[in-house]
Residue, then its C-alpha position, 0 to 999 in steps of 0.5 A: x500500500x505504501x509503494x503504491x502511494x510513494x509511486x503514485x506520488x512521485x509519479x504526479x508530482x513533478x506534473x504539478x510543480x511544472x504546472x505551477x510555474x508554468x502558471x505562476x510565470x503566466x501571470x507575471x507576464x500579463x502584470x507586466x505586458x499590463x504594467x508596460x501598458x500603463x507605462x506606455x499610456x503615462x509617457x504619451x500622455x506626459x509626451x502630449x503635454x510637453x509638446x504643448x507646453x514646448x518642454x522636455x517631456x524627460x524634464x516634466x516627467x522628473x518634475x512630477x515625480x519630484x512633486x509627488x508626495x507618495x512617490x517621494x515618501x517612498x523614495x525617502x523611506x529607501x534611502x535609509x534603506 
């Protein structure tokens, strides 16, 4: 009874670890295809408005971030990292 159980188990089980991965790398390839997505939207936006404005779209993207009070507690939070 125990040889059929370790058998089936040591049978079945590198399926699933497999079939883990394969899952776990799936869904961290549609985070980051959704990541780059919002990326892509948030430089043509800052893009679009620079051009208006005749500006650096490198120099008001750094502006914003440099006004923003969320991303500049966590960039304070990793400089006493």
């Amino acid at each position: 009874m125990q040889y059929n159980i370790l058998s089936y188990v040591k049978r079945f089980e590198p399926y699933e670890i497999i079939g883990g991965l394969f899952r776990d790398v799936s869904r961290q390839s549609i985070q980051l295809t959704v990541t780059e997505r919002i990326c892509d939207i948030i430089m043509s936006v800052v893009n679009t408005i620079s051009e208006i404005l005749s500006t650096d779209s490198v120099e008001s993207l750094r502006g914003i971030i440099n006004q923003n009070r969320e991303i500049i507690a966590v960039k304070r939070a990793f400089d006493k990292m």
